[in-house]
C-alpha positions in Angstrom: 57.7 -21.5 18.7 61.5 -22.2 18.9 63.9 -23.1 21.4 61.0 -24.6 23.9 61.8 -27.0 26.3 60.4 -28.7 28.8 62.3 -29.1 32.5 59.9 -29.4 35.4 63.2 -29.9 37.4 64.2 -26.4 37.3 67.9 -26.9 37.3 68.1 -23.4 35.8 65.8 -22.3 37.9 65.6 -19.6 41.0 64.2 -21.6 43.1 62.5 -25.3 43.7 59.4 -27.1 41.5 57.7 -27.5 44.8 58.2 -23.6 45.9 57.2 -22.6 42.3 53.9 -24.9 42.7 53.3 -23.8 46.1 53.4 -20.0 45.1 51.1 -20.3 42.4 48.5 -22.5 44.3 48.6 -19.3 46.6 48.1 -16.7 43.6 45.1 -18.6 42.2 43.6 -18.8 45.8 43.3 -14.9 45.7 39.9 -14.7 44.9 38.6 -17.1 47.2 41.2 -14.9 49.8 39.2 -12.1 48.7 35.6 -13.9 48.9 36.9 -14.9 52.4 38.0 -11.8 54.2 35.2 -9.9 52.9 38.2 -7.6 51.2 35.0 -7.0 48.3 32.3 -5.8 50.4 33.9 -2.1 49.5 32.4 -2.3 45.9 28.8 -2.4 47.8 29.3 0.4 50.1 28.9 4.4 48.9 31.6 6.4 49.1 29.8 8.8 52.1 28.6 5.5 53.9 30.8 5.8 57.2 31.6 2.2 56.7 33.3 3.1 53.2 37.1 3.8 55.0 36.6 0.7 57.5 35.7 -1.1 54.5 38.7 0.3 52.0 41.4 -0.5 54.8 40.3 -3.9 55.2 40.8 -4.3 51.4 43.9 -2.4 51.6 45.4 -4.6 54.3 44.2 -8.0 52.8 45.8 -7.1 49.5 49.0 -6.2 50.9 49.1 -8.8 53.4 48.4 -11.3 51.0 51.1 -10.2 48.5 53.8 -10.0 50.8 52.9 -13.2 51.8 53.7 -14.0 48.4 56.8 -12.4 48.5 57.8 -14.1 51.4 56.9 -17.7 49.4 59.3 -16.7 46.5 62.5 -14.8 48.5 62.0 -18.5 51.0 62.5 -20.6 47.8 65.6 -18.7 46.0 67.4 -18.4 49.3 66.9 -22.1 50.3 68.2 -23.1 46.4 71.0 -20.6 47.0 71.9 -19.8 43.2 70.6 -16.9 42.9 69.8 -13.8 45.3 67.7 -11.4 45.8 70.0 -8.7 44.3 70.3 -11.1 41.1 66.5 -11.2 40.9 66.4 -7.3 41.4 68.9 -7.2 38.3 71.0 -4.1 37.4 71.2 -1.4 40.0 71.8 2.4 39.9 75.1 2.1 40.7 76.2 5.5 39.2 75.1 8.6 37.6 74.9 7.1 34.0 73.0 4.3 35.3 70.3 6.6 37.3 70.0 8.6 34.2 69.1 5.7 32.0 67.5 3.9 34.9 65.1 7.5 35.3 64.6 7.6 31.6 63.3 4.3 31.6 60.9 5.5 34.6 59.7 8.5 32.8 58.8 6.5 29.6 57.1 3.6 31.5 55.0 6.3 33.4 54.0 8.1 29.6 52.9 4.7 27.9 51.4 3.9 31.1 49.2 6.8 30.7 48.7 6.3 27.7 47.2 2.9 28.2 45.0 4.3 31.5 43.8 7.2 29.1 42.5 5.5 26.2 41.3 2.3 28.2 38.7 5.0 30.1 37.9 6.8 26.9 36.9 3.5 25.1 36.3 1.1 27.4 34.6 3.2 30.5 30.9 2.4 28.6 31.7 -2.0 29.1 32.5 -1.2 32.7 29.6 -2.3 34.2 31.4 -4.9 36.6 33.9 -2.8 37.7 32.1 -1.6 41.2 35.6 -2.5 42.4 37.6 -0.4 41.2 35.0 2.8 41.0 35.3 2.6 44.6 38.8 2.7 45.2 39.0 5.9 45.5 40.2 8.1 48.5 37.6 10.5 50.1 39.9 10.9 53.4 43.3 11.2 54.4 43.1 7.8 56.3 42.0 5.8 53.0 44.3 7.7 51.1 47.4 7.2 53.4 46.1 3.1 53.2 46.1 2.9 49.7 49.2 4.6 49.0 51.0 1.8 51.2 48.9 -1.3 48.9 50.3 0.7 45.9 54.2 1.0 46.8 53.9 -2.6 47.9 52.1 -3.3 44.6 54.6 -2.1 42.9 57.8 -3.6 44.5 56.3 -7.2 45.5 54.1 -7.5 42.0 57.5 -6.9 40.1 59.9 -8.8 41.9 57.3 -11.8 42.1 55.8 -11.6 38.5 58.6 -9.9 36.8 61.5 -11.4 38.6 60.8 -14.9 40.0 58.0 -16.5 38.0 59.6 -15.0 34.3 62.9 -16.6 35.8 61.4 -19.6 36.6 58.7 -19.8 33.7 62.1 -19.5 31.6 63.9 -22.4 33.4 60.8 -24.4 32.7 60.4 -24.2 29.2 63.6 -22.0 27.6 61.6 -19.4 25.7 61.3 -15.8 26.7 58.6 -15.5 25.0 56.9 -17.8 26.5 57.8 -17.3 29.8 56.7 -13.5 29.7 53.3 -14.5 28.3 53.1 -17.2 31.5 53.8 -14.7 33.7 51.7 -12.1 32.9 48.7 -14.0 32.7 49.5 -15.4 35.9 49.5 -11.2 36.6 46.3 -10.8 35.0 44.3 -13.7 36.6 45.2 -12.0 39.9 42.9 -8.7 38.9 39.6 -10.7 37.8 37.7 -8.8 41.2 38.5 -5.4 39.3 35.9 -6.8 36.2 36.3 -8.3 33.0 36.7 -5.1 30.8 39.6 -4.0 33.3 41.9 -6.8 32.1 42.7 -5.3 29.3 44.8 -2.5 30.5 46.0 -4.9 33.2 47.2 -7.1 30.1 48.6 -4.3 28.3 50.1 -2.8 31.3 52.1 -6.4 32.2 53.4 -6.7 28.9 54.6 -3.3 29.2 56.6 -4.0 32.3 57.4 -7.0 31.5 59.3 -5.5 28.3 60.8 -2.9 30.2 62.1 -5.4 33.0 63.9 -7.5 29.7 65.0 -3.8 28.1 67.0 -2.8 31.5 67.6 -6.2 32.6 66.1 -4.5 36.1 62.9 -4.8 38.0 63.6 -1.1 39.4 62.3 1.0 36.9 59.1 -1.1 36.8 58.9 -1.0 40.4 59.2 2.7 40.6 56.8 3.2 37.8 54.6 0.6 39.0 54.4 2.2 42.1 53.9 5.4 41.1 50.8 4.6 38.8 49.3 2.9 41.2 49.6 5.5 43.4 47.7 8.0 41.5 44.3 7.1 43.7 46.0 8.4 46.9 48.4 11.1 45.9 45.7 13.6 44.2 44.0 13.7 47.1 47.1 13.9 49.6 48.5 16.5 47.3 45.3 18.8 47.8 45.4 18.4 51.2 48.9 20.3 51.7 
């Protein structure tokens, strides 16, 4: 592959080496976070068991808490380099009506392939999902669980971009020069972090990261993969809240 280097310095970079390693020592601790807190004991537990909502918000606030934790490591680092900011890292914004438009567009099409990938991973996948109990009990049966996971899924979608899709692509670039490179990096790093959902699942995640990740280097923003993001994710709350109006 051309045009790879190699600078574990980072002087291009958005932030430290020792931030960088610090953050991803945290991201591959998320399953043993997860083993920890008890955040799976929600696959095991029926959806009309009355410990099925304490269960979901426990795994709805150890998610959250542990990405903005994450969050927190990456804004920490860029600020104490103090070459970039948080607005650089966020990219282009919607600073007028022709940028909305596009910046909508770009929303609108995200949310369509997204769809697209969600659709045809559950019509030929959903017969290898026999270790997803995971993510067949996500779902909301209450207005409490559904209210919980819409807040993990709009902070899935705005710390999961700016972390994966802003800081460790700009830093996975610095590292090595490639874009290529540096996208595949990072979405792996994205995938590894969705193992609990079950083996067959990472292929959508995959598909799904590259798809953002492309969209993020199209617009030269995180905000229409944020929005998008978001959005998707919150398709296991909003059904429900939406029937309940």
């Amino acid at each position: 592959m051309k045009g790879i280097r190699f600078d574990w310095r980072l002087k291009d970079g958005i932030a430290g080496p020792g931030n960088l390693i610090v953050l991803l020592a945290v991201l591959f601790c998320f399953p043993l976070v997860l083993r920890a807190t008890g955040a799976l004991a929600l696959s095991s537990i029926g959806p009309q068991d009355s410990q099925h909502t304490p269960a979901l918000l426990r795994f709805c606030f150890v998610v959250a808490a542990f990405l903005w934790i994450c969050f927190a490591i990456a804004l920490f680092g860029i600020r104490i380099r103090g070459t970039s900011s948080f607005q650089d890292v966020i990219g282009r914004t919607w600073n007028s009506w022709q940028a909305v438009t596009r910046g909508v567009g770009a929303v609108l099409l995200t949310l369509v392939a997204m769809f697209a990938v969600g659709n045809l991973s559950n019509t030929f996948l959903a017969p290898f999902q026999h270790d997803a109990a995971a993510t067949r009990a996500m779902v909301a049966y209450n207005t409490t669980e559904a209210l919980a996971f819409l807040v993990l899924a709009l902070t899935a979608g705005f710390v999961e971009e700016f972390v994966f899709r802003g800081y460790l692509q700009r830093q996975c670039q610095a590292v090595f020069g490639n874009t290529v490179l540096a996208s595949a990096l990072q979405v792996a790093l994205f995938v590894q972090g969705h193992f609990y959902q079950g083996w067959i699942r990472l292929i959508p995640v995959l598909l799904i990261g590259a798809l953002l990740t492309g969209v993020a280097l199209w617009r030269k923003s995180l905000i229409p993969g944020m929005i998008a993001h978001g959005l998707g994710d919150s398709l296991v709350a909003l059904p429900y809240l939406i029937r309940q109006l």
